[in-house]
C-alpha positions, 0 to 999 in steps of 0.5 A: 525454489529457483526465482527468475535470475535463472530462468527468464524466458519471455512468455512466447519462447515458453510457448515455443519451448512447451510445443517443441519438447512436445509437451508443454502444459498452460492454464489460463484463467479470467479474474473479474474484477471481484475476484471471480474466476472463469475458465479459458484454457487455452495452449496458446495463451501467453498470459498462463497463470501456470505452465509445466515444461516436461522436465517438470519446472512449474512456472506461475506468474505473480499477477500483482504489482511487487512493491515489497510487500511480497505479493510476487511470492505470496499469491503464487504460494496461493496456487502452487499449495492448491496445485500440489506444486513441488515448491523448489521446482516454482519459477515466478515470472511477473506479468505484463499488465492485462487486466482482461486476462488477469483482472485487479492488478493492483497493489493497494488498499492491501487487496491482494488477500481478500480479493486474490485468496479463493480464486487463486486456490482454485485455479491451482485445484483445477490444475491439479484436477487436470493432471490427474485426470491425465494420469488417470487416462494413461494407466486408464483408472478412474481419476478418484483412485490417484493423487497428486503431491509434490508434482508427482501424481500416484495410483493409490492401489498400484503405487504407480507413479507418474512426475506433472513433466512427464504429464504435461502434455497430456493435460495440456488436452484435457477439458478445463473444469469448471472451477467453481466445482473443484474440490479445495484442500482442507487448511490442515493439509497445507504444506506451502501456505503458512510456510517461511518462504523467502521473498523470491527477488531477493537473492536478486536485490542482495546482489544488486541485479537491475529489476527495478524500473530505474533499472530498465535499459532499451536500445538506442535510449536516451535518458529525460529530466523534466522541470515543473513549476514548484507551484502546482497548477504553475505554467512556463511563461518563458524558457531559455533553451539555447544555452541547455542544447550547446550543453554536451549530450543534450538532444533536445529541450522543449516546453511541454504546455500540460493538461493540467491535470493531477494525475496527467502531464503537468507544464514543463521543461523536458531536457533530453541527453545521452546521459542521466547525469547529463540531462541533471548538468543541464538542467542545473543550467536551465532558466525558466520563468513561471506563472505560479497561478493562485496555488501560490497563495496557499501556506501551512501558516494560513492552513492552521490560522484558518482552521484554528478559526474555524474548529470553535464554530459548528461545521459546515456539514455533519458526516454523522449524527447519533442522539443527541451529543450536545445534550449529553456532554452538557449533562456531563459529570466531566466535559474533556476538549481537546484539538489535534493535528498532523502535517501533510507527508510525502511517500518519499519511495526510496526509488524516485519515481521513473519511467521508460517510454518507447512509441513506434507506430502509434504504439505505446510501449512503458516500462513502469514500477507503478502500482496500479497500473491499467489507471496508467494505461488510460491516462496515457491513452487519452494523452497520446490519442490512441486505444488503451489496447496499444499501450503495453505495460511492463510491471516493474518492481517498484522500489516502495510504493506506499500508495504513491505509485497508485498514480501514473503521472510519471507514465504520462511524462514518459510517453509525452516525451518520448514521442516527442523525442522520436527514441526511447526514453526514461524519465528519472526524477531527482529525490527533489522532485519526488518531495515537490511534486508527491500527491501528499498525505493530506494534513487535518485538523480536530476538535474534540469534545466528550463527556463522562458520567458519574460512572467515568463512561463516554456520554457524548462525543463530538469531532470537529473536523476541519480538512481540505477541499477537492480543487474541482469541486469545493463540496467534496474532500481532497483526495485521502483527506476525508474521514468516515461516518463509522470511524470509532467511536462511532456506533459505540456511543449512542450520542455522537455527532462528526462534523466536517468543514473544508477549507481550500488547498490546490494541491494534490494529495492521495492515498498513503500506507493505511489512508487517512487510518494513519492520521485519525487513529492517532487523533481518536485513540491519544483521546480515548487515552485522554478521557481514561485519565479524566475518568482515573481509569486504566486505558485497557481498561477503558478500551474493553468497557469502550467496547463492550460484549463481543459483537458485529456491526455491519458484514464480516468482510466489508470495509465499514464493518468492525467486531468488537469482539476481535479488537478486544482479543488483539488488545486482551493479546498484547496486553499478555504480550507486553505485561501492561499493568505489571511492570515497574517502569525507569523514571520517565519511561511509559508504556501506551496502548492503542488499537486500530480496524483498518482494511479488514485486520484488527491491531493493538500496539503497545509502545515503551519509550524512554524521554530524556531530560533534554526531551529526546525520546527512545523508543525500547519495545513496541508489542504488536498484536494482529488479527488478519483471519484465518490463514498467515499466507507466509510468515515471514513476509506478514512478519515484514509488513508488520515491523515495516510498517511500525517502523514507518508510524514511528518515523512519521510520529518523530520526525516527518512533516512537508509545510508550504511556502507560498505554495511549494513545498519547503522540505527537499531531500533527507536532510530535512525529511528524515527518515528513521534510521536503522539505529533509533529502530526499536525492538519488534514483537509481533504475533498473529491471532488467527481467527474464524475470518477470512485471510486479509491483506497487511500492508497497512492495518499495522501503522496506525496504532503505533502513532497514538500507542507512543504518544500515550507513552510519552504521557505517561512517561512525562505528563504531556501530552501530544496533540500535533505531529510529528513530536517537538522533542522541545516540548518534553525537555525536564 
């Protein structure tokens, strides 16, 4: 299969070159936002999911933002097996944002499967259908004597053949099918889904071609740096600019007020130059004097002052009540309590957040590596005081996401000042800025309580969580700060009490890979570990007795449901996997076990690290076990997404943590946020247990485990336990 290096027509010279060569062949289709597909074939549709040029080169175009988690090679996978596409004759061209002819273009939640997987197929299969029926036409046979394979379309009795280019133009007329109606192929019959396939930008990347948005260049552009207060919610009380404008290259320097919005246009300084380095000059020259407002007040110190006042005390609002914890942990043959914590993070995307802008007209023009990008659409809408419809969105790669470009203040800022510019402009952050100003991870504080019976089986639990509150609504969590009231060990134990208390913050946080799982999974399943070493047991096997008969709270495919019976097959997995229970281990060496439901996938992670006399650890091994339904869409990418995100678990177990000073974030770059380097990665094994469920997304459902699996590990290796990320390495030392 050819990527688009070589084949980069935009969407109207494909409509131009089908109808000149006499026989181009589209299909476009409508996606609810659920998932669900209408027809709407129409020639003149530039927004194809498919088109066919009579040399027989099948274009499909990659709906979702690719942030590499792959999704530009694997949901065209999806319609080229339904289409019976011959893979190597696949051009993938990424869409424009237009959610009116492709609904949900989001990458995050890992939606992508379970939203796009069905849908997909069948528009594949109408294709199919269609250039069938058009060879069926020409040779006048009944359209159930042929079939397609590797766009080639046959007369079974005959062996006549004819190529889909050589059909194009024909089924470019016939009738759009009611795809609710066409026929799927049977799973043993695939032979692209459940192939390797390499991701289809990288011979691009390797090579070091432009396709990110930092990449993007436009005629007559002018490149911005734009300087917010470290404080958020801070304004500029004075600026001088005369001394940035004398600076060689500087166009223009201008204080923007803001809307004061977290995901909106944040009060700044905006410099704009003829160069990127240029704008940085001067920046590095700016003065600027700041109204830092009351977030100033806030710190990590306070944070955990006040929550270690709080977490002994009964919490303001009780997320779940089950029985009656408190009665059962006081009958309690052993009460275990320990309290918990984790720091804010930053998403630290490997590119810095960037965006270009060009307003003409009263349109709106963005190129943008952004995640979801029609929220975008509609903050700069409402900015600039135009329709929705006259801001044009390019998708660009994004270089990592991680739920960080789920937001489009970036967008914001592009547009502001471009049209305040009167010329194209990109806007680039400084890695500085990406760590001052993210929509962080949220930190959070536990207190956990349970009792064990004579029989060393949970009789009582209780978690005390202490989070932070919405800036506008003091009532409700911050963004990605909550927990839910069916977390384990909810339903599994009769008598369960949540409870929650919010304290303030005025910081922005949000969603980042495997939202808030990546923080409780390490706080409830380093517990489990806990009360399987009060009750002398086995963690496994405390898990199995923990779960119990294989059984399905809730509806297969919603995101509150969990079977007991899948989480005990991916532990029973990696259990073989990893020889828990079976391995005589180096001094100060430990294996640990951990398991997770998140975003529809069930996983279990075994971890074994090694912990030096001076406390440095060494992680050798980690065992993964995934159960993500029935269908791995492509196997290297699952393969990537499971290691990437172990790797990401293990770097923010280790190292990473954003603490506030008097309201700003103190880390700056890599040298105090480091991330995991190539040689501390360990060794990854990782398998799929394919089960009677439908295929599920994988960016995420693969980190939380991890985090609390190394945790036990050190305890078993060492006798301490980990109770607040990431680790000090300080604490293990002989």
């Amino acid at each position: 299969m050819a990527d688009d290096a070589s084949f980069v027509p935009t969407r109207r010279s494909l409509l131009k070159s089908g109808a000149a060569a006499g026989g181009g062949f589209f299909i476009s289709w409508g996606l609810t936002a659920k998932g669900a597909v209408a027809a709407a074939a129409a020639p003149s549709d530039l927004n194809a999911f498919i088109s066919i040029e009579p040399d027989g080169i099948i274009t499909i175009i990659g709906k979702n933002p690719e942030c590499g988690q792959g999704i530009k090679t694997m949901l065209p996978m999806v319609i080229a097996e339904e289409l019976e596409a011959d893979w190597s004759k696949v051009r993938i061209l990424q869409a424009l944002s237009d959610p009116a002819k492709y609904g949900s273009q989001v990458a995050g939640g890992s939606t992508a499967t379970p939203v796009n997987y069905d849908p997909l197929r069948r528009v594949g299969a109408a294709g199919k259908q269609m250039l069938i029926e058009a060879a069926a036409t020409t040779w006048k046979v009944p359209a159930a004597e042929c079939s397609a394979h590797m766009s080639v379309v046959t007369h079974t009795p005959t062996g006549r053949k004819l190529t889909y280019g050589a059909l194009a133009k024909k089924a470019s007329t016939i009738p759009a099918p009611d795809v609710k109606t066409v026929t799927l192929k049977n799973p043993k019959d695939f032979t692209i889904i459940g192939q390797s396939v390499r991701g289809i930008d990288s011979p691009r990347i390797v090579k070091g071609e432009a396709i990110y948005g930092i990449d993007t260049q436009r005629p007559g552009m002018l490149y911005a740096a734009f300087i917010k207060c470290p404080v958020y919610g801070g304004k500029v009380k004075s600026a001088k600019l005369d001394a940035v404008l004398a600076m060689p290259g500087v166009k223009k320097a201008f204080i923007v007020e803001g809307n004061n919005e977290f995901n909106g246009l944040a009060a700044g300084v905006a410099i704009v130059a003829d160069s990127w380095w240029r704008a940085k000059k001067a920046r590095e020259k700016l003065v600027v004097e700041w109204d830092e407002g009351p977030v100033a007040a806030r710190s990590s110190v306070q944070f955990a002052a006040d929550a270690a006042k709080l977490l002994p005390q009964k919490g303001q609002k009780v997320l779940r009540k089950d029985g009656d914890a408190d009665a059962a942990i006081g009958r309690a043959a052993k009460v275990v309590e320990a309290s918990y914590s984790y720091p804010f993070l930053s998403h630290a995307n490997l590119e810095p957040q960037n965006c270009t802008a060009e307003v003409k007209d009263g349109k709106i023009e963005i190129w943008a590596p952004t995640q979801n990008p029609q929220p975008g659409r509609e903050i700069v809408a409402k900015l600039m005081g135009v329709a929705p419809a006259d801001v044009k969105i390019h998708m660009m790669r994004c270089g990592g996401g991680f739920g960080r470009r789920l937001q489009n203040d970036y967008m914001a800022e592009a547009a502001w000042i471009a049209r305040e510019t009167g010329a194209p402009v990109k806007v680039l952050w400084q890695r500085e800025d990406d760590l001052a100003h993210d929509f962080y991870r949220p930190g959070g504080f536990h207190h956990m309580t349970a009792g064990l019976d004579a029989q060393g089986k949970v009789s009582g639990w209780k978690n005390h969580f202490v989070s932070f509150a919405d800036r506008d609504d003091p009532a409700k969590f911050a963004a990605a700060a909550d927990m839910a009231p069916t977390e384990l060990p909810a339903r599994l134990v009769s008598d369960l009490t949540f409870e929650t208390t919010l304290m303030p913050l005025g910081i922005p946080t949000g969603p980042m890979r495997a939202p808030r799982s990546n923080a409780l999974c390490f706080v409830q399943q380093s517990f489990m570990d806990e009360l399987a070493h009060a009750a002398g047991k086995d963690t496994l096997a405390f898990h199995l007795d923990m779960l119990g008969e294989p059984r399905l709270f809730g509806k297969t495919g919603e995101r509150d449901s969990f079977d007991t019976g899948r989480a005990r097959s991916v532990l029973e997995l990696v259990a073989n996997m990893s020889g828990w229970g079976k391995k005589t281990l180096p001094a100060r060496t430990g294996m640990g076990i951990a398991h997770y439901f998140c975003h529809l996938g069930y996983f279990a992670e075994v971890v074994q690290a090694s912990v030096e006399t001076d406390g440095q650890i060494k992680i050798d091994h980690v065992w993964v076990a995934g159960d993500i339904g029935n269908q791995i869409i492509n196997p290297t990418g699952a393969l990537n997404q499971a290691q990437g995100s172990v790797i990401d678990g293990i770097s923010q177990a280790l190292a990473l943590a954003v603490t506030f000073e008097n309201g700003q974030a103190v880390q700056t770059n890599f040298h105090d946020y480091p991330l995991i380097r190539m040689p501390a990665a360990p060794q990854i094994e990782v398998a799929f247990l394919k089960s009677d469920n439908p295929p599920t997304g994988l960016g995420e459902p693969a980190l939380p485990p991890v985090i609390p699996a190394l945790c036990n590990a050190i305890f078993q290796a060492t006798g301490k336990r980990i109770r607040s990320l990431p680790i000090d390495a300080r604490q293990l030392r002989a």
